[in-house]
MDTraj code that builds the backbone (N, CA, C; nanometers):
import mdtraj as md
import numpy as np

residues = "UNK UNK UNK UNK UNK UNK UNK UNK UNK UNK UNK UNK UNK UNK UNK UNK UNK UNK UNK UNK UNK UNK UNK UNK UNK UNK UNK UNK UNK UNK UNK UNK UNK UNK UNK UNK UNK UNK UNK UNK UNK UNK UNK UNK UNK UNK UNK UNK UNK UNK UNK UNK UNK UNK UNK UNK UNK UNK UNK UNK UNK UNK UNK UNK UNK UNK UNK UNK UNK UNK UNK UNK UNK UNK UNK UNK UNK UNK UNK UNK UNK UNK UNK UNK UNK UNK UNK UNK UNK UNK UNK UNK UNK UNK UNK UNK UNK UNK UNK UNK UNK UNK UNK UNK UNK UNK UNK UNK UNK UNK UNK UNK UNK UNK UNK UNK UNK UNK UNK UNK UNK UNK UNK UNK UNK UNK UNK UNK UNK UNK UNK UNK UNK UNK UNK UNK UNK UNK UNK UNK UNK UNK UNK UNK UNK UNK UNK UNK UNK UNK UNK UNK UNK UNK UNK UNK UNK UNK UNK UNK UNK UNK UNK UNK UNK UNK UNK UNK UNK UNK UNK UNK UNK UNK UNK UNK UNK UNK UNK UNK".split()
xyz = np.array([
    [0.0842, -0.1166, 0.0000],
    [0.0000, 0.0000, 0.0000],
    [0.0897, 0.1242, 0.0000],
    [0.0597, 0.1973, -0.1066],
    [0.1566, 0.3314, -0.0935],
    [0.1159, 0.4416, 0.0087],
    [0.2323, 0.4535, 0.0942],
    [0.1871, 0.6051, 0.1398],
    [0.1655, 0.7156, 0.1080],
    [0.0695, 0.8001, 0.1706],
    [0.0265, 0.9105, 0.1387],
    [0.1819, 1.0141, 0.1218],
    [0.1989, 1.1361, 0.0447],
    [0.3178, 1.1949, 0.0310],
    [0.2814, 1.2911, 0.1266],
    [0.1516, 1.2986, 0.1277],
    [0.1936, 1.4173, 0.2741],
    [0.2250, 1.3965, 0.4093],
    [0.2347, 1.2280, 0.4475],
    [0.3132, 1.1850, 0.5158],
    [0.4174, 1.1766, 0.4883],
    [0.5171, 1.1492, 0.4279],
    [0.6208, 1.1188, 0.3874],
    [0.7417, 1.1664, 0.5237],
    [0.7312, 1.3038, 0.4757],
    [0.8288, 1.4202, 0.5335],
    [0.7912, 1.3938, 0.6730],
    [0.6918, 1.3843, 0.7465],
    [0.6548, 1.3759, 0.8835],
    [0.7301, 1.1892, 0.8994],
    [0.7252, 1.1247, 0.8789],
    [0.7353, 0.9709, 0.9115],
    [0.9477, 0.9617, 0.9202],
    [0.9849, 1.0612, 0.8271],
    [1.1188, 1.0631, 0.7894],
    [1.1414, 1.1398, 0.8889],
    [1.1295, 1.2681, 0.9589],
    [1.1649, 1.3220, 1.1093],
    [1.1366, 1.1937, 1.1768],
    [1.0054, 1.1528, 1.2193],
    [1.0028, 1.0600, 1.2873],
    [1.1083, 1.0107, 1.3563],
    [1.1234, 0.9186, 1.1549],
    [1.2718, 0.8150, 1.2483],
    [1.3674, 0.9080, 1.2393],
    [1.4123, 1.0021, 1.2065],
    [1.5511, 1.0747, 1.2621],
    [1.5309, 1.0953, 1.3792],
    [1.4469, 1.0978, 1.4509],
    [1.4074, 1.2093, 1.5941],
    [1.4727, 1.0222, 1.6282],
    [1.3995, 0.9282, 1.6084],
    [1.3918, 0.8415, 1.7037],
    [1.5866, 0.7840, 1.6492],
    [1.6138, 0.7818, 1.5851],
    [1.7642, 0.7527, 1.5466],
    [1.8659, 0.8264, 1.6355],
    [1.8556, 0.9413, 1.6358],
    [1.8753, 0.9838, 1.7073],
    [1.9193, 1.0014, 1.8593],
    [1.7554, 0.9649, 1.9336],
    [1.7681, 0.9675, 2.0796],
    [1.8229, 0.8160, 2.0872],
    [1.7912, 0.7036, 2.0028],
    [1.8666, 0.5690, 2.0401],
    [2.0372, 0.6215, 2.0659],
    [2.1274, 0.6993, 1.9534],
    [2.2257, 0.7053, 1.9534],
    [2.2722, 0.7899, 2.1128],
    [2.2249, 0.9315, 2.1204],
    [2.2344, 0.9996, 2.2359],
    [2.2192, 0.8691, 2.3268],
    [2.1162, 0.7925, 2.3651],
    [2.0998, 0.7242, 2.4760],
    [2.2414, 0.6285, 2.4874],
    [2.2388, 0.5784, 2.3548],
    [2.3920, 0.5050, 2.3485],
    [2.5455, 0.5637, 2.4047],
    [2.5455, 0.6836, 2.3666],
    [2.6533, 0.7656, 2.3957],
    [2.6778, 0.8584, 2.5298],
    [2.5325, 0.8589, 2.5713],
    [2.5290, 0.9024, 2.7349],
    [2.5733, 0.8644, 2.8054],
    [2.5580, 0.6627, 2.8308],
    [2.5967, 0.6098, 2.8815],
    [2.7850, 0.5430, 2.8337],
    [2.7927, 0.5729, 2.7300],
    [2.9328, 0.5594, 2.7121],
    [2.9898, 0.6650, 2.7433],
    [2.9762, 0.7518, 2.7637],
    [3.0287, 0.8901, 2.8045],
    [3.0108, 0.8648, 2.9602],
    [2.9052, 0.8266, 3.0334],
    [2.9137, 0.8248, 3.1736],
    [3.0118, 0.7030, 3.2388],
    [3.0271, 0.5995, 3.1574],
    [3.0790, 0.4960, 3.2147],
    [3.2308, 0.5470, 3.1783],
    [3.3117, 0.6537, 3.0884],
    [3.4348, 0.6820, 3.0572],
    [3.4441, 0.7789, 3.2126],
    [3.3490, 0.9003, 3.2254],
    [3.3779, 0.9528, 3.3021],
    [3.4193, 0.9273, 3.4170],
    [3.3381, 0.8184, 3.4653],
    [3.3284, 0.7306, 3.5976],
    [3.4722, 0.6460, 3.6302],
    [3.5295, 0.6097, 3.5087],
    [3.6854, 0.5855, 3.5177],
    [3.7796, 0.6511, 3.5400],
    [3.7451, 0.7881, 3.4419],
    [3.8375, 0.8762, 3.5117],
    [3.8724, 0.9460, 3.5949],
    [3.6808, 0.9588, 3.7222],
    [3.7238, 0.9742, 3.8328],
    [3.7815, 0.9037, 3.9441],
    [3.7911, 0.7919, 3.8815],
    [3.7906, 0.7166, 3.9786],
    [4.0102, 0.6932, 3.9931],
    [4.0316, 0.7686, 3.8612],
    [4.1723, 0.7608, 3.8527],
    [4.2311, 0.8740, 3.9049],
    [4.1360, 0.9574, 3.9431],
    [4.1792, 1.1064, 3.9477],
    [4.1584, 1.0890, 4.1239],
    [4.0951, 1.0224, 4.1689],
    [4.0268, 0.9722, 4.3047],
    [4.1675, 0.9226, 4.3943],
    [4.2465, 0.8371, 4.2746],
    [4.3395, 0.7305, 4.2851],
    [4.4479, 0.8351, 4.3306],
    [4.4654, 0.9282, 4.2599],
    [4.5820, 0.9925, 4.2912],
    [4.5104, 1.1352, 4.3360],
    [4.4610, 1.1351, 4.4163],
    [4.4477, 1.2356, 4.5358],
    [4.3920, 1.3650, 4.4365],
    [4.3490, 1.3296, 4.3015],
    [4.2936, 1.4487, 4.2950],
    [4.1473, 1.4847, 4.3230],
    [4.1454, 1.5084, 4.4582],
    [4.0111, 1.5415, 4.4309],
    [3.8999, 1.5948, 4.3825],
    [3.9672, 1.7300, 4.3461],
    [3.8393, 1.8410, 4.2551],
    [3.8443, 1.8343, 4.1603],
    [3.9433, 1.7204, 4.0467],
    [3.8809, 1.6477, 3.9169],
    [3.8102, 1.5580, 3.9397],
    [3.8037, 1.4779, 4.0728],
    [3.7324, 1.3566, 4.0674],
    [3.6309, 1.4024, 4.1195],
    [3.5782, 1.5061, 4.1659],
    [3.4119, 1.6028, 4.1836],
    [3.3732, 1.6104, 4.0588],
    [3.4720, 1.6704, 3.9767],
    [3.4504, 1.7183, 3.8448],
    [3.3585, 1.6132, 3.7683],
    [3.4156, 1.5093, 3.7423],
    [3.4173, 1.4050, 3.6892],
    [3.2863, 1.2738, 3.7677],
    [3.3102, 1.2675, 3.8813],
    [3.2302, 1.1960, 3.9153],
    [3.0642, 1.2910, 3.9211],
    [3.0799, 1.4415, 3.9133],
    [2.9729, 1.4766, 3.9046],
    [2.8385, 1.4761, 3.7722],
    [2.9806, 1.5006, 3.6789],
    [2.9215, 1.4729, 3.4899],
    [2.8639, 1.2821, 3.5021],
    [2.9306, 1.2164, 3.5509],
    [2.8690, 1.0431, 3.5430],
    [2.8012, 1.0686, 3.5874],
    [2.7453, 1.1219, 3.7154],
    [2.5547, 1.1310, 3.8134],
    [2.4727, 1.2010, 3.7196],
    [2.4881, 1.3135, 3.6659],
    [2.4268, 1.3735, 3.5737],
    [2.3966, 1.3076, 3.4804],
    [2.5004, 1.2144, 3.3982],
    [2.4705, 1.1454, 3.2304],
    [2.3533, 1.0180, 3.3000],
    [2.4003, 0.9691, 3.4237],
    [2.3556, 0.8521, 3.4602],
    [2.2907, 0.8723, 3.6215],
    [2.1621, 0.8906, 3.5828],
    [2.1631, 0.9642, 3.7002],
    [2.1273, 0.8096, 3.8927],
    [2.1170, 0.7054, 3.7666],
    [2.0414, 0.5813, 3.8519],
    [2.1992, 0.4771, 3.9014],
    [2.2935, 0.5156, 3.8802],
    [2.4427, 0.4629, 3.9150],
    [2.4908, 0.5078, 4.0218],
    [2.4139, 0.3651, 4.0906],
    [2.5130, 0.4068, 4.2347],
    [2.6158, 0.4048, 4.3135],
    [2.7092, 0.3285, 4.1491],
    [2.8492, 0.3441, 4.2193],
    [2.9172, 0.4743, 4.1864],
    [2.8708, 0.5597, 4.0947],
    [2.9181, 0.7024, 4.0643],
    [2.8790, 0.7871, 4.1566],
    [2.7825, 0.7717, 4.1843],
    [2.6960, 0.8121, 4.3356],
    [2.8417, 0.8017, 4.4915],
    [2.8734, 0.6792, 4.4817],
    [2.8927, 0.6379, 4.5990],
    [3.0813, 0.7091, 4.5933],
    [3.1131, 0.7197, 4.4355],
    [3.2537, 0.7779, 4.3990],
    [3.2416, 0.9153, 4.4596],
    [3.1386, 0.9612, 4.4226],
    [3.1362, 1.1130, 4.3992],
    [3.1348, 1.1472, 4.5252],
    [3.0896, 1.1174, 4.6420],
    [3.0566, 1.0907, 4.7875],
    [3.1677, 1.1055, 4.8168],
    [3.2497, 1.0151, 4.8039],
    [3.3896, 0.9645, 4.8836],
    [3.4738, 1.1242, 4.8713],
    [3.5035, 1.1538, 4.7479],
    [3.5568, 1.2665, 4.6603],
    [3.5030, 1.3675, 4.7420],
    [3.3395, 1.3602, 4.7840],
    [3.2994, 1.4923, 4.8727],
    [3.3530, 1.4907, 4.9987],
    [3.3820, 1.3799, 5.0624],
    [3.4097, 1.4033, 5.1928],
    [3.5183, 1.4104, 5.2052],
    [3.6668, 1.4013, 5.1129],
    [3.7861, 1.4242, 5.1094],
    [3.7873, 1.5890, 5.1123],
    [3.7279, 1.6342, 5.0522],
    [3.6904, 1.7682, 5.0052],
    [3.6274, 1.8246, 5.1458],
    [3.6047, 1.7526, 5.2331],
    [3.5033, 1.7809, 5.3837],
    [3.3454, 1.8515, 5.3588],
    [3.2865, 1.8034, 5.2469],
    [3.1797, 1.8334, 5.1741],
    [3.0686, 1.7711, 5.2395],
    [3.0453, 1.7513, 5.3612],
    [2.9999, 1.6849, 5.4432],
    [2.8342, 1.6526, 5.4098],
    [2.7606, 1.7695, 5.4019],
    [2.6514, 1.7638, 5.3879],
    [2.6334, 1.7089, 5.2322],
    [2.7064, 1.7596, 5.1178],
    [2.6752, 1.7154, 4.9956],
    [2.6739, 1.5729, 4.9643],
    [2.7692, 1.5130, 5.0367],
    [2.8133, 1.3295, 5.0278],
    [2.7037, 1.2901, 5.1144],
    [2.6284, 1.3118, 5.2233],
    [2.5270, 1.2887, 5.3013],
    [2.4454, 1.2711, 5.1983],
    [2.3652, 1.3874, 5.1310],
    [2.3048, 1.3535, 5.0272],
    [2.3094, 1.2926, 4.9125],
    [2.4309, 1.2303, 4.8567],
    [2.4558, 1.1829, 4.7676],
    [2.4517, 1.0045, 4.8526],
    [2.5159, 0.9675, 4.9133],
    [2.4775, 0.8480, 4.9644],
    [2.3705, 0.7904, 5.0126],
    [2.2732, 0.9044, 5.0678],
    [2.1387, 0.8593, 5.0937],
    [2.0575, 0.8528, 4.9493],
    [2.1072, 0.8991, 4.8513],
    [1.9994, 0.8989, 4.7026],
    [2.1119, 0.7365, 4.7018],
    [2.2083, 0.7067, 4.6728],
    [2.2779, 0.6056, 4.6152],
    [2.1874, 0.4868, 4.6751],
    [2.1933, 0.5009, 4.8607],
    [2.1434, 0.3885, 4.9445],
    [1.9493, 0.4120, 4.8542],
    [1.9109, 0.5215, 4.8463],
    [1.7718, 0.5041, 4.7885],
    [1.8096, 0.3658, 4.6302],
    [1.8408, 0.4093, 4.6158],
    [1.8764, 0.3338, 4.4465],
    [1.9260, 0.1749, 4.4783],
    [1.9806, 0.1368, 4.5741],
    [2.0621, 0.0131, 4.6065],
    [2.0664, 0.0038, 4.7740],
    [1.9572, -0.0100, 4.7981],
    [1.9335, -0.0300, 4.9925],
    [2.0474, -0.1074, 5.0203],
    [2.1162, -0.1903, 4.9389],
    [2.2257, -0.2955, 5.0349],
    [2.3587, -0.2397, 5.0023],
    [2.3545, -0.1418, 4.9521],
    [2.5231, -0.1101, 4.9197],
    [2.5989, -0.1416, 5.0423],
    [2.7061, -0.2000, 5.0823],
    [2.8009, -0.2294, 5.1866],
    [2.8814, -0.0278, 5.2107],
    [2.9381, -0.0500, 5.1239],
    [2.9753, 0.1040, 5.0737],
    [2.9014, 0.1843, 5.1042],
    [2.7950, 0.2423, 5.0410],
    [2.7061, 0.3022, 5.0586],
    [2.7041, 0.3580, 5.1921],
    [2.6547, 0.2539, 5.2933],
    [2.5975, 0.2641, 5.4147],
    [2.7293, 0.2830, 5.5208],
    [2.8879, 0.2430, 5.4763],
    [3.0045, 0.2647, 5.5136],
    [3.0155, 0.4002, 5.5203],
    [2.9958, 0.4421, 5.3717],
    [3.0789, 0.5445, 5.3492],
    [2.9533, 0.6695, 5.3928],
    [2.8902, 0.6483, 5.4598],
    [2.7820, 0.7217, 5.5159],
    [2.8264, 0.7517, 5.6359],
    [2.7809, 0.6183, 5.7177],
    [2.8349, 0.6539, 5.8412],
    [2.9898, 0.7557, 5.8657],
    [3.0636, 0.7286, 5.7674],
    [3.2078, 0.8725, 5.7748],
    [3.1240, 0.9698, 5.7556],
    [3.0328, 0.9962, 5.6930],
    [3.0569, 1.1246, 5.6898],
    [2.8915, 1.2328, 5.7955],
    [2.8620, 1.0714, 5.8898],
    [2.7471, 1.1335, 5.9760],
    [2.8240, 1.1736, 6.0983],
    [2.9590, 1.0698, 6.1022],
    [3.0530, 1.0989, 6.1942],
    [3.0958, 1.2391, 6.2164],
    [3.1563, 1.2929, 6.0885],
    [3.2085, 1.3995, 6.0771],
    [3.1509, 1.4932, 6.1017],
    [3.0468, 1.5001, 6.0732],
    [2.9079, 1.5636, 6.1138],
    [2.8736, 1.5482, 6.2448],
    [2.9322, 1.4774, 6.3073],
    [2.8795, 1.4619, 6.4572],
    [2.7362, 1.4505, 6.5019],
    [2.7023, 1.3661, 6.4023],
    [2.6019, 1.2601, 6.4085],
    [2.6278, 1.1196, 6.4630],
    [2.6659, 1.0709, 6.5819],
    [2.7187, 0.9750, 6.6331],
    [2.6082, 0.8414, 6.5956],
    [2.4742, 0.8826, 6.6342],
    [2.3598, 0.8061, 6.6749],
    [2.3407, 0.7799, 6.5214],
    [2.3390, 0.8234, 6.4231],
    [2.3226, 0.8005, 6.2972],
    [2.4153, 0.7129, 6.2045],
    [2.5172, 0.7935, 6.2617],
    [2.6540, 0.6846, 6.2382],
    [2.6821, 0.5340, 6.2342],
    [2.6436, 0.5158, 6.3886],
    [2.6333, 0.4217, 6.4446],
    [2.5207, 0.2662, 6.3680],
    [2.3960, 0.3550, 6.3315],
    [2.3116, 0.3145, 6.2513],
    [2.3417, 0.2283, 6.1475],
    [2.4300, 0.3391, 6.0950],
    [2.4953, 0.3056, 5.9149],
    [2.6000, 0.1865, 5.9093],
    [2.6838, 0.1998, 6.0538],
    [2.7668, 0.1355, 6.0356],
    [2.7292, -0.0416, 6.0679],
    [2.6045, -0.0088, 6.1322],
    [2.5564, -0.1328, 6.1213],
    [2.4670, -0.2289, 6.0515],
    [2.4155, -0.1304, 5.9577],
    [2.3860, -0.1782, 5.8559],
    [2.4799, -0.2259, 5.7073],
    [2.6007, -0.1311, 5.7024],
    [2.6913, -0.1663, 5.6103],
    [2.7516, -0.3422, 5.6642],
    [2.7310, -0.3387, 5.8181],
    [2.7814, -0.4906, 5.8626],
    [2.6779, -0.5900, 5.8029],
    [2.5685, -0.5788, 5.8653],
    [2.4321, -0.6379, 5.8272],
    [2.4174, -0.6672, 5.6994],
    [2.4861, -0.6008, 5.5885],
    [2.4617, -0.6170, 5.4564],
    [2.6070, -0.6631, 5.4013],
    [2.6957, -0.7150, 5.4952],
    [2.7924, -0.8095, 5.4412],
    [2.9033, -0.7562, 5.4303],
    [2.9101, -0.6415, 5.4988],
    [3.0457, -0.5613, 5.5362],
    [3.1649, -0.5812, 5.6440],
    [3.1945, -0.7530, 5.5814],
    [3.2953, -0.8005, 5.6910],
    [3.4350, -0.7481, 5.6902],
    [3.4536, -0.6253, 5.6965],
    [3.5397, -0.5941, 5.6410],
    [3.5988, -0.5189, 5.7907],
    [3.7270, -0.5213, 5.8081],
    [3.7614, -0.4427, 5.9520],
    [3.7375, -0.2908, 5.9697],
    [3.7325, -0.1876, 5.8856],
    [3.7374, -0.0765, 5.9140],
    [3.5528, -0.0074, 5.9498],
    [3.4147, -0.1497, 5.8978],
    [3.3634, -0.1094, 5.9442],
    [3.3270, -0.1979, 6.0775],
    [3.3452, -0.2914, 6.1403],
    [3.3875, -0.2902, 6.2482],
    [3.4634, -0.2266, 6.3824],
    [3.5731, -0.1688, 6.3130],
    [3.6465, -0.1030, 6.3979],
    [3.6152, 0.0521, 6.4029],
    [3.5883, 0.0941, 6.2907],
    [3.4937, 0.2588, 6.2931],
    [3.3648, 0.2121, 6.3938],
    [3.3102, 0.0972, 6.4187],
    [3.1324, 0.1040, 6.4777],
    [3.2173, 0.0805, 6.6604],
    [3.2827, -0.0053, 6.6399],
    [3.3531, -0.0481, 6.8235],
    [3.4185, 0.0908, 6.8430],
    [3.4842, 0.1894, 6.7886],
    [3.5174, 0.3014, 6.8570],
    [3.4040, 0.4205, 6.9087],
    [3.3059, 0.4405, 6.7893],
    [3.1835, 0.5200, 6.7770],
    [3.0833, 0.4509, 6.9502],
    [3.1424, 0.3202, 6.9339],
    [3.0603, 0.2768, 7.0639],
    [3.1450, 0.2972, 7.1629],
    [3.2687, 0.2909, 7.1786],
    [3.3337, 0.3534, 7.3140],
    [3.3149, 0.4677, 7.3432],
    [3.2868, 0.5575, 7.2268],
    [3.2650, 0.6984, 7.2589],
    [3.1301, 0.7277, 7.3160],
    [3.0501, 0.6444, 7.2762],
    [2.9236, 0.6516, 7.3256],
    [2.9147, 0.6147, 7.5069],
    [2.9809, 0.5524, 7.5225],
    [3.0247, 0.4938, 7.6468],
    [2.9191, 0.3396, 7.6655],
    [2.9202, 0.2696, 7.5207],
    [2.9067, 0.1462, 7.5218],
    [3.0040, 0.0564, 7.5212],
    [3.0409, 0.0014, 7.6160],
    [3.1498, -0.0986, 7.6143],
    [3.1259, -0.1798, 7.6222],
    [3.0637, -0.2980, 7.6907],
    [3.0107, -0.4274, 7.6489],
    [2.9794, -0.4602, 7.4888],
    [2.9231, -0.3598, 7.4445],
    [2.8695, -0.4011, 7.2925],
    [3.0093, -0.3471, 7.1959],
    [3.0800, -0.2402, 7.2113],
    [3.2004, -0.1984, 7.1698],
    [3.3189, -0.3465, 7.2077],
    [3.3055, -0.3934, 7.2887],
    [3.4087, -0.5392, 7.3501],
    [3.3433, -0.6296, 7.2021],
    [3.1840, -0.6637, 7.1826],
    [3.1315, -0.7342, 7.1065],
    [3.2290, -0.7173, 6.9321],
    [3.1772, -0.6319, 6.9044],
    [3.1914, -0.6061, 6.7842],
    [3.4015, -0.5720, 6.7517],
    [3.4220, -0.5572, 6.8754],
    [3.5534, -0.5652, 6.7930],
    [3.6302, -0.6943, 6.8310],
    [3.5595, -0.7809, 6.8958],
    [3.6043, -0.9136, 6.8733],
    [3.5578, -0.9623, 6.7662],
    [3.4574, -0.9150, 6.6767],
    [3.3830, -0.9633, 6.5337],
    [3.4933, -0.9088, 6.4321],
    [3.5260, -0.7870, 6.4771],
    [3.6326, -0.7624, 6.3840],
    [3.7421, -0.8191, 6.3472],
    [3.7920, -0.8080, 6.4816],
    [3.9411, -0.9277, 6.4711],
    [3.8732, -1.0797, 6.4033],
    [3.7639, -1.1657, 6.4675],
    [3.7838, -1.2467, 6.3762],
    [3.7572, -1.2483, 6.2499],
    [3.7303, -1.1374, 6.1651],
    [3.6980, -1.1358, 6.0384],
    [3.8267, -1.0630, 5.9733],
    [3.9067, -1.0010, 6.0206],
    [4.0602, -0.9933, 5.9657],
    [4.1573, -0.9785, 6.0786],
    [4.2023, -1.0975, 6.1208],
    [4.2575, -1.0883, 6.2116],
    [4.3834, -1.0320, 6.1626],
    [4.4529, -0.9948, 6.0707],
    [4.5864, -0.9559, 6.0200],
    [4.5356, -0.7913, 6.0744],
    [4.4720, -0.7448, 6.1384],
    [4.4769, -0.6016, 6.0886],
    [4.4436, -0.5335, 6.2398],
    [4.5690, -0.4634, 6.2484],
    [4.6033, -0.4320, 6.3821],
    [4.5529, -0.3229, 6.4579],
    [4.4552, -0.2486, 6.3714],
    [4.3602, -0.2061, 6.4227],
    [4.2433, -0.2272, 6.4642],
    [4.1966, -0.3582, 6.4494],
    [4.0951, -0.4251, 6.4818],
    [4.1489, -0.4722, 6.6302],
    [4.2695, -0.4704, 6.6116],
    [4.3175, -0.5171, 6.7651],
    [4.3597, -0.4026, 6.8897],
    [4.3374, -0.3053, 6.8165],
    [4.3838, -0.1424, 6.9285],
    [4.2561, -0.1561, 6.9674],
    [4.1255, -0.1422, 6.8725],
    [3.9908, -0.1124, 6.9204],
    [3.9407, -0.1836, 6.9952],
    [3.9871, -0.3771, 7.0136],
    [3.9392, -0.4535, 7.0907],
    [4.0318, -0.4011, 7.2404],
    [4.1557, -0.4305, 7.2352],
    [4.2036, -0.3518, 7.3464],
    [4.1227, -0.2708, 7.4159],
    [4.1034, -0.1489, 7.3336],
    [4.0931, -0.0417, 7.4080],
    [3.8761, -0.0724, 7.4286],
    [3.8509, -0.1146, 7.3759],
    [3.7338, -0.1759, 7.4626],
    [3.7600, -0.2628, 7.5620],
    [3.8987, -0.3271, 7.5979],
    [3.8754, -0.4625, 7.6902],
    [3.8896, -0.2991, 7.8468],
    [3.9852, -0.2321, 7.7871],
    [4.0569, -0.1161, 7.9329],
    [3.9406, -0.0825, 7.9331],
    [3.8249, -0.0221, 7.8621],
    [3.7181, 0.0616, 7.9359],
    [3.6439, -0.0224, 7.9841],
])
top = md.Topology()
chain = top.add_chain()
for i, resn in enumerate(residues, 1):
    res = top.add_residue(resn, chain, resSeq=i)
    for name in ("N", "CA", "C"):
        top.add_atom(name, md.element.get_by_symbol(name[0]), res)
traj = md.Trajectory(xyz[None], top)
């Protein structure tokens, strides 16, 4: 069946319009996933206000990536950007409730904030979600000595040590929970 010609011209935008946004959509995300490397190299070597730079253009191209999210965070709180990485990790944790990271790299910066009680929160959920890792152990057993929990501060940094026992800060924090 032939088409009408006064369609023609309308059906031919069409598919350019739609050729188009396929390609942009293609290249957004190749453009966000380049960026996201290079902050993460710029991260590597202490630069931080390229790796703002950079990790900020990947959240923008991509706005549902929550490890660019969770880059860009880190980069803020080197920067002592306290409140901005707050918000950027709570949209990341919105996007990916179990990030280990996420909920780690939160609690630093509720700390810093002197948000203890919040902190504390995060850091136990980054455990809860498979964060056997010593530094959030040993960041949650100090946050609890300070609190002046020591029984549960004694707990958790004996969890630490046995989950890397090579790491000798897992062993200051159990210490210094056994003295208080």
């Amino acid at each position: 069946m032939p088409i009408d010609k006064k369609w023609t011209t309308p059906l031919v935008v069409l598919a350019v319009i739609l050729i188009l946004l396929c390609l942009l959509a293609a290249f957004r995300k190749a453009v966000a996933t380049w960026t996201l490397r290079s902050g993460s190299s710029e991260l590597t070597q202490h630069n931080d206000v390229s790796a703002v730079r950079d990790f900020k253009f990947a959240v923008l191209l991509d706005p549902n990536d929550y490890v660019a999210r969770d880059y860009y965070a880190v980069a803020l709180i080197r920067q002592k950007k306290f409140a901005e990485a707050i918000r950027e990790l709570r949209t990341e944790i919105r996007l990916h409730p179990s990030s280990t990271y996420g909920h780690y790299n939160l609690a630093e910066a509720l700390r810093d904030e002197d948000k203890a009680d919040q902190a504390i929160a995060e850091w136990r959920l980054s455990i809860q979600y498979g964060g056997r890792s010593s530094p959030a152990y040993t960041d949650l057993a100090w946050a609890l000595i300070d609190a002046h929990k020591y029984a549960e501060s004694d707990i958790i940094a004996q969890q630490g040590v046995r989950y890397t026992p090579g790491d000798y800060l897992a062993y200051e924090a159990l210490g210094c929970a056994y003295l208080r």
